[in-house]
N, C-alpha and C positions, 0 to 999 in steps of 0.2 A: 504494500500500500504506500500510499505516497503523501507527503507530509508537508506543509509549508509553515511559517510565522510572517505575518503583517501587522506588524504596529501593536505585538503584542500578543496580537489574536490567532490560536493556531485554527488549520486550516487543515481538511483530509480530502483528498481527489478522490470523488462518487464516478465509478467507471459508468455506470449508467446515464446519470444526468451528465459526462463530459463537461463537470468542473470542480473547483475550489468550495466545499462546503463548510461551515463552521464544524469545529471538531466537537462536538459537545459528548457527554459518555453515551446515548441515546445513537448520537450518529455512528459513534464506534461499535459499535454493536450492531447496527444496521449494515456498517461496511464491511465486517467480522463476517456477518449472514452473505451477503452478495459474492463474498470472493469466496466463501464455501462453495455455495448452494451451484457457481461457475466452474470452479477448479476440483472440487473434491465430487458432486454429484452430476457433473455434465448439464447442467442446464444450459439452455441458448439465452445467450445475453441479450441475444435479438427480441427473448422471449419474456423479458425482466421490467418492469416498469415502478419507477419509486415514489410515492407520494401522490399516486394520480390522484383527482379528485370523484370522487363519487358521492351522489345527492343521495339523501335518506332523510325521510319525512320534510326536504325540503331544506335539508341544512347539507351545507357541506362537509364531505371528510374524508379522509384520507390514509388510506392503508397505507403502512412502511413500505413493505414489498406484495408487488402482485406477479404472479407468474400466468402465463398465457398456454395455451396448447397449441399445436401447429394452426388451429382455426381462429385463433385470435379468444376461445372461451377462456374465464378463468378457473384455472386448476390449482390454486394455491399462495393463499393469503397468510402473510405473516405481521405478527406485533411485535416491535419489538422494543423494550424495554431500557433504562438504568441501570448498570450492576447492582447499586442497591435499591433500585426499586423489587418490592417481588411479585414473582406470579400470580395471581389468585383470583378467583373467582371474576373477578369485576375486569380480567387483561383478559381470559377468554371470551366475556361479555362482551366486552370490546367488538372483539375479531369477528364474535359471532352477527353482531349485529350488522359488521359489512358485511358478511355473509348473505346476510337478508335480500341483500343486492344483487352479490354478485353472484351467487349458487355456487360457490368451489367445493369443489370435494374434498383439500385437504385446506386443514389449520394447523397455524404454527403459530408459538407464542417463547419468545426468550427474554431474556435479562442479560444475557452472555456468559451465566454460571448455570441458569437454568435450563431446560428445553422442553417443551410437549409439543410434540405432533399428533392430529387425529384425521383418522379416515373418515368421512360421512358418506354415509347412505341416503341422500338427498330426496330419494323417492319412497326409502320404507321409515324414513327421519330418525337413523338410528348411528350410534359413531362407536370409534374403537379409538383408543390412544394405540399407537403403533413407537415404538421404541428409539426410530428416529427416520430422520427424511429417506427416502429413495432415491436410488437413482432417477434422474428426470425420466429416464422411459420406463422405467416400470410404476407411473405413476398414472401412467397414459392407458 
C-alpha cells in the first residue's frame, strides 16, 4: 500500500477510487479488505466499487465495499469498521439494511481484528456464517 504526509495529514492511495484518501483507522481497514479481497481471493478490481451511494427510504448511504458479479449484480457487501470499534449487532444491522437494497448474497463485516462472513439464502430468507470469504468464483 502506498502512503503519503501533506501538511501533516497522512494520506493512503485507494486503488479503487485512483487516489490520495485520508488515512483514518476506518480507511485502513477498508484498504487492508481491498488489497485482500484483490490479491489473496482473486477478485476483479474491475468488479470492486467503494462508497457508492445507495438510497434507502430516501436517504443516502453508503457501503465501504461492494463487489459486482460478471452482470454488474451485487454479490457482496462489506462494513467495515475501527480496530476498536467492535462488531455487534447494530454493524451487521448496518450491512443488513443495505442489503435491503441491494439483494447480495454475501455479508461481510470487520474491525481489522474481527471478521464475519455470511451466506444468504435470499429467497428461503435464511443465512449461514461461513468461516471466511471465498474465493471470488466460488462465490458465483
Amino acid at each position: 500500500m502506498r502512503y503519503k504526509k501533506v501538511d501533516g495529514q497522512h494520506y493512503i492511495f485507494d486503488i479503487i477510487r485512483k487516489k490520495f484518501v485520508v488515512s483514518t483507522p476506518e480507511e485502513v481497514v477498508r484498504q487492508h479488505l481491498i488489497h485482500f479481497l484483490i490479491e489473496d481471493r482473486e477478485f476483479p478490481k474491475a468488479l470492486i466499487n467503494v462508497e457508492k451511494v445507495i438510497i434507502f427510504n430516501k436517504m443516502k448511504r453508503r457501503p465501504d465495499v461492494m463487489v459486482y458479479d460478471a452482470q454488474v449484480q451485487p454479490l457482496f457487501i462489506a462494513e467495515c469498521k475501527a480496530p476498536y470499534i467492535s462488531i455487534s449487532q447494530e454493524t451487521f444491522e448496518q450491512v443488513a439494511t443495505y442489503n435491503l437494497v441491494l439483494q447480495a448474497p454475501y455479508l461481510f463485516v470487520t474491525n481489522g481484528l474481527q471478521h464475519f462472513c455470511c451466506k444468504l439464502d435470499l429467497k428461503n430468507r435464511q443465512f449461514e456464517y461461513i468461516g471466511d470469504i471465498p474465493i471470488y468464483s466460488k462465490l458465483l
